[in-house]
N, C-alpha and C positions, 0 to 999 in steps of 0.2 A: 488276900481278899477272898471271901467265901462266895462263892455261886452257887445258885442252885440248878439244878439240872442237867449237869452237864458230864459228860461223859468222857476221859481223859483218857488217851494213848499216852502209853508209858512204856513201850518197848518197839523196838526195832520189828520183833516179828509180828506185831498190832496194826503196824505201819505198814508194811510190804501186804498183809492180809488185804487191805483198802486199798493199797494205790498199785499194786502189783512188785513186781522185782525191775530192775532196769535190765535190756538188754544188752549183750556182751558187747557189742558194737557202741552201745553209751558210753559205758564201763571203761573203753577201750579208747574213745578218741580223745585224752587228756592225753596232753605230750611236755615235757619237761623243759622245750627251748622252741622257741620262733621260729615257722616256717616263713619262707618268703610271701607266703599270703596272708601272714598274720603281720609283716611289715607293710603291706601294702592297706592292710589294713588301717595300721597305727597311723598311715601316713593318708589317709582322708577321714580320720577322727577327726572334728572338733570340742569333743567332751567325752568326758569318764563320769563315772560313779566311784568314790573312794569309798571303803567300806571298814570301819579300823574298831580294836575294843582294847579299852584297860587293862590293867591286870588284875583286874577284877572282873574280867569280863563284859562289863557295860559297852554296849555299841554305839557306835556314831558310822553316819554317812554323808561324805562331804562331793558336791560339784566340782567340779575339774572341767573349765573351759577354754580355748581360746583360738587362735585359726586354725585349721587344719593342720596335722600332722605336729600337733605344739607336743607329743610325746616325744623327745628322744628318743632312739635305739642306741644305747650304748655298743654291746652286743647282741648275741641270739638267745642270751640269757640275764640281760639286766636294761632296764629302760629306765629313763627318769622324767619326773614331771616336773614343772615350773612352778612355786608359787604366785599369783599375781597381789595387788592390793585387796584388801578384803576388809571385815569386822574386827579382826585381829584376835579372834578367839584361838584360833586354829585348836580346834577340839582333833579330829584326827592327826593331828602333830604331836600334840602332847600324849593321846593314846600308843604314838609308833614309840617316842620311848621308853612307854613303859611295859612293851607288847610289841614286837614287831611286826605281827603276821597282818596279811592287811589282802582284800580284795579286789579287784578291781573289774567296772564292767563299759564299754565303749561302746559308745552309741555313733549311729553316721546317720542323720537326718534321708527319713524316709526310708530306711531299711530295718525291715523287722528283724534281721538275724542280729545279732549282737557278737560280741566278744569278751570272753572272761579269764582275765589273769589274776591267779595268788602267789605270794612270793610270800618273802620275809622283806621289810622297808627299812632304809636307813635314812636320818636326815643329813644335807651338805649344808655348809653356807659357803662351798668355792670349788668348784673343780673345773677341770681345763673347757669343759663340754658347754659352760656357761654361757659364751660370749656366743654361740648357737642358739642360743633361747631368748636372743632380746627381738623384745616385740615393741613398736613403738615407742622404741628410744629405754622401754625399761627393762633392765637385766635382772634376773632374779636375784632374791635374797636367798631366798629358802631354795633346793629342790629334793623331791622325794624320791630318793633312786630303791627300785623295786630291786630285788633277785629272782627271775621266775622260779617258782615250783611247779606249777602247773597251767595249761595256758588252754582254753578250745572254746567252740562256738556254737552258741545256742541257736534255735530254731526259732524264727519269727510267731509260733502260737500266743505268746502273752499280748504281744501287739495286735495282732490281728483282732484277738479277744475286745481288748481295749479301743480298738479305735485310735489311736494315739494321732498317726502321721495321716486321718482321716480329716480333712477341713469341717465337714460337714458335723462331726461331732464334737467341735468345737465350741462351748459357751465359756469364755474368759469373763464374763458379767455373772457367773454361774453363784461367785462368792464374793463379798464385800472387798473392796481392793488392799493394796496394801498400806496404803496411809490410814483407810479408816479402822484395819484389823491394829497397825500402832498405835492409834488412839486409845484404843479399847482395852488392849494389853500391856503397854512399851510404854506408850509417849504422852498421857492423859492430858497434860499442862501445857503441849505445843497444840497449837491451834492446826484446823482442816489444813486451810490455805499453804502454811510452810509443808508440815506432811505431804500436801501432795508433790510440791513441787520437790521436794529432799525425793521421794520415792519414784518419780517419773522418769525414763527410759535414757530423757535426754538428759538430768542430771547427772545420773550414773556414766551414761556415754562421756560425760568430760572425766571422769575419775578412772574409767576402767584400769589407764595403767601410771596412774599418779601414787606413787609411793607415799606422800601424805598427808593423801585424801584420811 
């Protein structure tokens, strides 16, 4: 697609000109395995950010939810995730095997710091660490066992930017909900009434860990 106007960075030292160089001290706190405050970390997550692309490059990024600390630690250098019931796309599943490398970012409600691991990802469908991951009676099918490569923690500025864990800046009426955004795009031929109730908190709540929902 042609633009006009626009003026294009196309090299690293175009880049570093505008946004400055990182400090040695940035540069410097990636660490190749888990310290114990990056397990205590994992262990008052209740979500990730999966971040995965093809072998062609195309990206996807998938939610990762479920109670606190639902990452394994295998060891100080490999963690896995659980898959739960979903849409059954699993677009970052299918990118891990054709592309391993994959990112990942944990969030803990109400704290702007985060946490960021990349590794290389395998998929399981058994390993002995399973029968650890059942939540509500369901044990996974799938899990994504990470290898770290790199693992450190960012600083709460995007947040604070954002407003995110701010009540006050909160409008959830801000965009049409999500039965009538499936109307419109998804589900033209089902009526409001089912959409809403298919997409409402509490139908979901009975399905969270219904294999199949």
């Amino acid at each position: 697609m042609e633009l006009e106007g626009l003026t294009e960075i196309t090299s690293t030292r175009e880049l570093e000109e505008l946004v400055g160089a990182p400090l040695q001290r940035v540069l410097d706190k990636q660490r190749p395995a888990l310290h114990p405050l990056d397990r205590e970390w994992l262990a008052a997550s209740p979500f990730c950010l999966v971040a995965t692309s093809d072998a062609e490059g195309r990206c996807d990024v998938s939610p990762k939810g479920d109670p606190a600390g639902f990452t394994h630690v295998v060891d100080d250098t490999t963690i896995a995730i659980p898959e739960r019931p979903g849409n059954r796309r699993v677009d970052g599943f299918r990118n891990v095997l054709a592309n391993p490398h994959v990112g990942l970012l944990y969030l803990i409600p109400g704290r702007g710091d985060t946490l960021r691991i990349n590794g290389r990802a395998r998929l399981l469908r058994d390993a002995p660490f399973f029968e650890r991951m059942v939540v509500k009676g369901h044990r996974p099918t799938v899990v994504l066992l990470v290898e770290i490569e790199e693992v450190f923690h960012h600083c709460s500025k995007a947040f604070l930017r954002s407003g995110l864990w701010d009540s006050r800046t909160w409008d959830p009426e801000a965009v049409p909900s999500r039965a009538h955004i499936a109307k419109n795009l998804e589900r033209p031929n089902d009526s409001m009434s089912e959409l809403e109730r298919y997409y409402s908190d509490e139908h979901f709540t009975e399905l969270l860990y219904d294999a199949k929902a």
